[in-house]
C-alpha positions as CSV (number, residue, x, y, z in Angstrom):
1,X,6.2,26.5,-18.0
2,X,3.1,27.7,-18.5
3,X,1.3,24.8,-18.9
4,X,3.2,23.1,-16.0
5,X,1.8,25.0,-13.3
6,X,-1.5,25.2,-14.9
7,X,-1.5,20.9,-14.7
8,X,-0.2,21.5,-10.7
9,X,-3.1,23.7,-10.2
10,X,-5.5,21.6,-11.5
11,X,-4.3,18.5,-9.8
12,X,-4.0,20.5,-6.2
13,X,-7.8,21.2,-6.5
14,X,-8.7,18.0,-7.6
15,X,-11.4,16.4,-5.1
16,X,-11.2,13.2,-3.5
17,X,-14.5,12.0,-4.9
18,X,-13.3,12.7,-8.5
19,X,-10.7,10.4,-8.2
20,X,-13.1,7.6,-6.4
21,X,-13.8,4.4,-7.2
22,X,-17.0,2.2,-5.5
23,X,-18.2,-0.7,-3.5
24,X,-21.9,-1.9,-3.0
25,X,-22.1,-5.1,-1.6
26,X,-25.2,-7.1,0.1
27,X,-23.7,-8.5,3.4
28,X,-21.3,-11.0,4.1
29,X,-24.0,-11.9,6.9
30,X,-27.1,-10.7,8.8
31,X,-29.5,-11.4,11.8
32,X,-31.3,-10.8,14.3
33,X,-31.5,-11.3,17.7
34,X,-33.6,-12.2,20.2
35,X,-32.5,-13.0,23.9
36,X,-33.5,-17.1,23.9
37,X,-34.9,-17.6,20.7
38,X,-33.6,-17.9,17.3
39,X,-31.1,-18.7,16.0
40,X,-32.6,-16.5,12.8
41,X,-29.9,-16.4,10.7
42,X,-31.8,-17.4,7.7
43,X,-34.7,-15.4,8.1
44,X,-36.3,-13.4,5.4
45,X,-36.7,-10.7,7.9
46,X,-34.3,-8.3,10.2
47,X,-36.6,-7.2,13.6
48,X,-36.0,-4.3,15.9
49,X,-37.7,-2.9,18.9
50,X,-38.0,-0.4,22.4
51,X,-39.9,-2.6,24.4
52,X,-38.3,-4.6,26.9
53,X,-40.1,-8.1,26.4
54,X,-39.4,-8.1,22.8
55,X,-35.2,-6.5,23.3
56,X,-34.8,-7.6,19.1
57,X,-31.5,-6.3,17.6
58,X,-30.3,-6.7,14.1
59,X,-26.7,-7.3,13.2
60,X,-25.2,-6.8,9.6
61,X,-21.7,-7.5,8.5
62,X,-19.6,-6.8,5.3
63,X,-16.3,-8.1,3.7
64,X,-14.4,-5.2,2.9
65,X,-11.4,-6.7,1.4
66,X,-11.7,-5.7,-1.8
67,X,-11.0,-1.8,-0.9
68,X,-7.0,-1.4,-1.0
69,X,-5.7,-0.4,2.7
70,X,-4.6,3.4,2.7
71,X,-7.9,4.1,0.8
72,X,-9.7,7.5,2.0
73,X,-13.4,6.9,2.8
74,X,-15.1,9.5,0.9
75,X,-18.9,8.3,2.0
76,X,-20.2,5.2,3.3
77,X,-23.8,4.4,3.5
78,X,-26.1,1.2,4.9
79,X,-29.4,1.2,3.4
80,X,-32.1,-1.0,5.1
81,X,-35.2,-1.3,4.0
82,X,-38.5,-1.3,6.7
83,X,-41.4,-3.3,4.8
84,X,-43.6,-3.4,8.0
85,X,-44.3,-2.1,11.4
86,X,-46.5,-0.9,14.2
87,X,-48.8,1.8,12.3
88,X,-48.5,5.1,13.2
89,X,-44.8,4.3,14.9
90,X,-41.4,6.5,14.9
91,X,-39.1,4.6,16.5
92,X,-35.4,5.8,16.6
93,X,-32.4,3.6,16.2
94,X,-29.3,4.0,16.6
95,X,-26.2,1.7,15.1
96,X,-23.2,0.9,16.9
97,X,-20.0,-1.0,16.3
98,X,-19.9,-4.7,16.8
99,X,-17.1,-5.9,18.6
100,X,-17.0,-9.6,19.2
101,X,-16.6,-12.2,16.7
102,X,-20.2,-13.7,15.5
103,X,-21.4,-16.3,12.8
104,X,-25.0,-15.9,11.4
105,X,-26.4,-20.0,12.0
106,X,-25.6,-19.7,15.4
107,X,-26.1,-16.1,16.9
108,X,-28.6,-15.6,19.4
109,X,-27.9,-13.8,22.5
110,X,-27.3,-10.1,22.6
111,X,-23.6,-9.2,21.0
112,X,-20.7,-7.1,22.2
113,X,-21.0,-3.2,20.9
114,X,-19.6,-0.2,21.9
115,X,-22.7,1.6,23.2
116,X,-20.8,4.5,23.6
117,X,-20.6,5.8,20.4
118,X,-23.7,5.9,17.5
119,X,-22.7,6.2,14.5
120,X,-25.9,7.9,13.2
121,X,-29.6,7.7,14.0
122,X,-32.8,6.9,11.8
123,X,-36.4,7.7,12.9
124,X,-38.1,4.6,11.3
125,X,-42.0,5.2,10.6
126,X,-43.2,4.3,6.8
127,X,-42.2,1.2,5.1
128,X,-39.2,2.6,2.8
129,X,-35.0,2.8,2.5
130,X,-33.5,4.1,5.7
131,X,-29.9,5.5,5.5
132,X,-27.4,5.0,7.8
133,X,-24.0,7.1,7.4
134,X,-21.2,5.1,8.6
135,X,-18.2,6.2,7.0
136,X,-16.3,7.1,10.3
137,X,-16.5,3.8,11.3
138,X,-15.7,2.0,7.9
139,X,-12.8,4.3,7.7
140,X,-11.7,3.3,11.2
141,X,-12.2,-0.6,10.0
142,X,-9.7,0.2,6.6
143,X,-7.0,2.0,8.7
144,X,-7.4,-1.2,11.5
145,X,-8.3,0.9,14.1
146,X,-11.5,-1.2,14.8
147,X,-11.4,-4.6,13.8
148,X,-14.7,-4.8,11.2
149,X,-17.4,-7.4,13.4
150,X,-19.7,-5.7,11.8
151,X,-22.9,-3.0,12.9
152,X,-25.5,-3.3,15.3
153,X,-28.9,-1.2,15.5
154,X,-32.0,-1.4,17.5
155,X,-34.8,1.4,18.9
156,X,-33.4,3.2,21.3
157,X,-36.1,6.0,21.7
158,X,-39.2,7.9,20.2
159,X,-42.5,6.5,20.4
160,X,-42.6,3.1,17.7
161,X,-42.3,-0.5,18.6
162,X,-41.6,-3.2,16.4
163,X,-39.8,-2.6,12.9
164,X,-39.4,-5.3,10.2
165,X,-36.6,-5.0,7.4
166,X,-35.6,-7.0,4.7
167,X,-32.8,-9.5,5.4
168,X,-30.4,-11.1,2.3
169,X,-32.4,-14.2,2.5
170,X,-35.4,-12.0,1.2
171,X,-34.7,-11.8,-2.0
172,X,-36.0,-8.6,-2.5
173,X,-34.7,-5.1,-1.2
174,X,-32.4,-6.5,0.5
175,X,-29.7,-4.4,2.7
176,X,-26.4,-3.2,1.1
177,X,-23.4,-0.9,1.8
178,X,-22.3,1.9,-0.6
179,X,-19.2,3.3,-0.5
180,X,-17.2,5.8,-2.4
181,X,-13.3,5.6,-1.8
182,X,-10.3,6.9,-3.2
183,X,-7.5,4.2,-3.5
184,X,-4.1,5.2,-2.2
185,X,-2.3,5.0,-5.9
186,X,-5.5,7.1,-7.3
187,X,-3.7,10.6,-6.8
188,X,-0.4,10.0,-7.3
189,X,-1.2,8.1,-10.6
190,X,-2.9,11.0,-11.9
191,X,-0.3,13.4,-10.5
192,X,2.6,11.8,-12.8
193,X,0.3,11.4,-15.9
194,X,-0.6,14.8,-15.9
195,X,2.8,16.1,-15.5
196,X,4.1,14.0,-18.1
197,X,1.8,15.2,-20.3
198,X,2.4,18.5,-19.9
199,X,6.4,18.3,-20.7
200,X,5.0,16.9,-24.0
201,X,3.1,20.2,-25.0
């Protein structure tokens, strides 16, 4: 008996992240945009900017198919990697959800997103990785809340101007998503084994 409610214990304090498995993928499709140019879907580069005669946005999406429905989003993170820029710059950008449909040969206009909430914010100044947290929106995309168009992010503020990331097509430090889940079987499979082990003590 002992034993029994020393497995339950253990199994009640058990963290989500324990029990995790993992997805990093480069995306499924990336670009960027610039009102009446373009289209620069298979550019080597992803621009951004805050000035008005350059409005530049970039626009990343992944396939998340592979992560079983009912998983819990533990962390989710977009990594984007600024290789060059206006010296001396700190420009903020913001990322938003994408909400229209969108295919990478042909976008070039500004695209749908709901302005109204940012996921998270980066303050873009060196040429390194820059982190954006998105796991309230990837969780949102598993549970079909949202349905996953994809991320948008541009400057928004601070004192920079243009910003150049690496795009898929670079071949080099390219942009990927990391996340950490915990599949819907994940605790209820290690529930059973450890309670069946414990009758066989």
């Amino acid at each position: 008996m002992k034993s029994i409610l020393l497995t339950v214990v253990v199994i009640l304090t058990i963290s989500p992240s324990v029990l995790g498995d993992t997805y990093s993928e480069l995306p499924v499709a990336d670009t960027w945009i610039w009102a009446g140019s373009g289209p620069w879907g298979a550019s080597a580069q992803l621009r951004t900017n805050i000035t008005s005669a350059f409005d530049q946005e970039i626009v990343i999406a992944f396939d998340l198919s592979s992560i079983p429905a009912g998983s819990v989003i533990n962390s989710a993170v977009l990594s984007c990697y600024r290789y060059d820029g206006e010296v001396g710059s700190a420009l903020e950008c913001d990322i938003y959800r994408v909400t229209e449909y969108w295919e990478e040969p042909s976008l070039i206009n500004c695209i749908g997103h709901d302005t109204n909430v940012s996921y998270d914010q980066v303050v873009v100044s060196v040429s390194d990785w820059y982190d954006f947290d998105i796991a309230v929106l990837a969780q949102k995309w598993l549970d079909g809340t949202f349905t996953n168009y994809g991320v948008v992010f541009y400057g928004t503020g601070g004192t920079g101007s243009y910003q150049y990331f690496r795009s898929k097509e670079s071949g080099m430090n390219e942009p990927h998503l990391d996340i950490d889940y915990t599949p819907p079987s994940s605790l209820e499979s290690v529930t059973f084994a450890s309670i069946k082990a414990s009758f066989s003590d």
